[in-house]
C-alpha positions in Angstrom: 0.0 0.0 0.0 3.0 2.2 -0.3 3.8 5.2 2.6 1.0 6.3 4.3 -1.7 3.9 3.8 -3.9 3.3 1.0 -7.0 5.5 2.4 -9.4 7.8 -0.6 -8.2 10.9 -0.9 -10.3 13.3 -3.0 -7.5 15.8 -4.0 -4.9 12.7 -5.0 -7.8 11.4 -7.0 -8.2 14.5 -9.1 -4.5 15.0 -9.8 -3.0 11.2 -10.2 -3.1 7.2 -9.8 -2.5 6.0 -7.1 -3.0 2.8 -4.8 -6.9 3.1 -4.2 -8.2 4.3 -7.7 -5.4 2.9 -10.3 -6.3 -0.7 -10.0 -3.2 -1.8 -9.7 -1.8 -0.5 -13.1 -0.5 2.0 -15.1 -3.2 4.3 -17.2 -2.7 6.6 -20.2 -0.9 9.9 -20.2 -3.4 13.0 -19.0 -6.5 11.1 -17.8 -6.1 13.7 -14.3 -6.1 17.3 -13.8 -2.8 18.7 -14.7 -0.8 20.8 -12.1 -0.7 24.5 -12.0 2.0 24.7 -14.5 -0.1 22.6 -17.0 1.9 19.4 -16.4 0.0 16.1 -16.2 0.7 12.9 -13.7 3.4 14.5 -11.8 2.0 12.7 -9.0 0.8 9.4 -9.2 0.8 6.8 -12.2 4.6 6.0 -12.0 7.0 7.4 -9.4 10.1 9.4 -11.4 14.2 9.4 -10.7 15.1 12.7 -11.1 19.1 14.3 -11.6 19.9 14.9 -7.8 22.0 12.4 -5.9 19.9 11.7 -2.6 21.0 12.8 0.0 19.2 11.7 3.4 19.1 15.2 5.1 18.7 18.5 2.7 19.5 20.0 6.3 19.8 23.9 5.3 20.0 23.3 1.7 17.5 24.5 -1.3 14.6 22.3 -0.5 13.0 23.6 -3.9 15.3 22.3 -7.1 18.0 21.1 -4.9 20.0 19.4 -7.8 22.8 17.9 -5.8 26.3 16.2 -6.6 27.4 14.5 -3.9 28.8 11.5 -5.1 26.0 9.1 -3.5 25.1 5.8 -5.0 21.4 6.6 -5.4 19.1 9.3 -7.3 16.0 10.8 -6.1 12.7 9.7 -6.7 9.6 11.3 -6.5 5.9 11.9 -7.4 4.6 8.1 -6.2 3.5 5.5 -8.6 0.2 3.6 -8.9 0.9 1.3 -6.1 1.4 4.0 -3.4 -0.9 5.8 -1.0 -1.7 9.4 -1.4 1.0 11.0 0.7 4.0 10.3 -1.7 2.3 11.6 -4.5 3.4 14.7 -3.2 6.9 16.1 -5.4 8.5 16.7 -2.6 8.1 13.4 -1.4 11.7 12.2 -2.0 12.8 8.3 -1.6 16.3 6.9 -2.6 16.9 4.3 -5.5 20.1 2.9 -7.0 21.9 4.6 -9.4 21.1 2.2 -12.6 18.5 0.3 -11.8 15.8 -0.1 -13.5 11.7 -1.1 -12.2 8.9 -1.3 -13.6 7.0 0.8 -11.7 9.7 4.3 -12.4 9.7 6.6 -15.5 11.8 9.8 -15.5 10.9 13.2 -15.5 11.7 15.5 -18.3 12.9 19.3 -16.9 14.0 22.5 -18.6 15.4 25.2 -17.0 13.9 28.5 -17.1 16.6 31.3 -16.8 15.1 34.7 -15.6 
């Protein structure tokens, strides 16, 4: 049931898949509402690995982008996937996985910066 349980949640159901509306599986591409920035299943549906290195404690660092380097032998992943419970489908939700592995249940999350 993934972090948190697997109880409804009516604001994860309007924004992504998760463990107690995907039916244990994967769905199409912008079947939810999209977030504020017009993205669709950045929460839900499959968790993503992201660029940063984790690192367990962000102690005083960014907590928003914090695209780290610090040599550690997992990435970040975040967003939740269909299997988990409404709480990690939050993005800033962030859960260790090994560098070059590969599941399943994780895509990857496409980013641009914007400069000023």
């Amino acid at each position: 049931s993934g972090c948190g349980g697997c109880n409804k949640d009516i604001n994860a159901d309007k924004i992504g898949w998760y463990c107690n509306n995907s039916g244990s599986k994967t769905h199409p591409v912008a079947q939810k509402n999209p977030n504020n920035w017009g993205l669709y299943d950045m929460g839900g549906n499959v968790r993503e690995v992201v660029h940063d290195d984790y690192i367990s404690n962000l102690g005083s660092a960014a907590q928003t982008g914090p695209v780290n380097s610090s040599g550690s032998k997992d990435t970040v992943i975040r967003g939740g996937g269909w299997d988990n419970g409404p709480v990690v489908l939050r993005a800033a939700f962030r859960t260790p996985n090994k560098k070059n592995s590969r599941y399943s249940l994780i895509g990857f999350r496409c980013v641009r910066t914007l400069k000023p």
